[in-house]
C-alpha positions in Angstrom: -76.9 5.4 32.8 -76.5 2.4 30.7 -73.0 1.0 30.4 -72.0 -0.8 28.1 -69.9 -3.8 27.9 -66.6 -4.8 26.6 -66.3 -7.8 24.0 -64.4 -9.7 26.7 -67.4 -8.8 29.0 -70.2 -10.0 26.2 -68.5 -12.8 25.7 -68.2 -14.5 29.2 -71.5 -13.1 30.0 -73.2 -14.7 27.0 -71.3 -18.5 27.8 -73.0 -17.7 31.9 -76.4 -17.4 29.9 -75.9 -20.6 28.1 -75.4 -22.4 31.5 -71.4 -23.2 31.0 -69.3 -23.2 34.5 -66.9 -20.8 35.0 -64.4 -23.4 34.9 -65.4 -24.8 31.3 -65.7 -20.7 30.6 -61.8 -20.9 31.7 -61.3 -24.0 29.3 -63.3 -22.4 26.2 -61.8 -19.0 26.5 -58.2 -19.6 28.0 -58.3 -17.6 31.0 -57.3 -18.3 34.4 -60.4 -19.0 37.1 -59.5 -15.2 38.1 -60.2 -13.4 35.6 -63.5 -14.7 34.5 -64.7 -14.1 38.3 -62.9 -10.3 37.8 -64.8 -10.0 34.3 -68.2 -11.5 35.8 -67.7 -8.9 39.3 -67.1 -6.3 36.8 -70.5 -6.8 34.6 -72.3 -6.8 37.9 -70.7 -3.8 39.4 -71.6 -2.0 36.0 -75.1 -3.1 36.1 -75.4 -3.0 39.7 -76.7 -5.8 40.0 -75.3 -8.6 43.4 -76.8 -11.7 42.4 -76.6 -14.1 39.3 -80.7 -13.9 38.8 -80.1 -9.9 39.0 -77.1 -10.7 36.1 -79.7 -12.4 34.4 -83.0 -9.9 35.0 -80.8 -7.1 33.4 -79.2 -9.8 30.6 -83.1 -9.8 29.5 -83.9 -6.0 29.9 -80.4 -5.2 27.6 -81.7 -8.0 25.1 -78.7 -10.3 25.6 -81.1 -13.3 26.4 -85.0 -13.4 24.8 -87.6 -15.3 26.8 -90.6 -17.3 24.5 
């Protein structure tokens, strides 16, 4: 089943695509250190996915990041 993702999710997972740390992700979208790990476990638990390359294999299938 594909799940979707909340805006909170799309958001932090589209600033991990464009290569910002979590910490500048912390800075950018005022949230403590926490909860962008909790929001960035909780993508890959719905995608089931354990690894940042698996984050980003499924970013591509789902069309959130295009390859030339």
């Amino acid at each position: 089943m594909k799940k979707s993702l909340s805006n909170r999710e799309e958001q932090i997972l589209k600033l991990l695509l464009a290569e910002y740390s979590q910490i500048e992700i912390c800075n950018i979208l005022k949230l403590s250190q926490g909860r962008v790990s909790d929001v960035k476990a909780m993508i890959m638990e719905k995608w089931e996915v354990d690894t940042i390359v698996g984050l980003v294999k499924k970013a591509i299938e789902r069309g959130y990041l295009n390859i030339i």
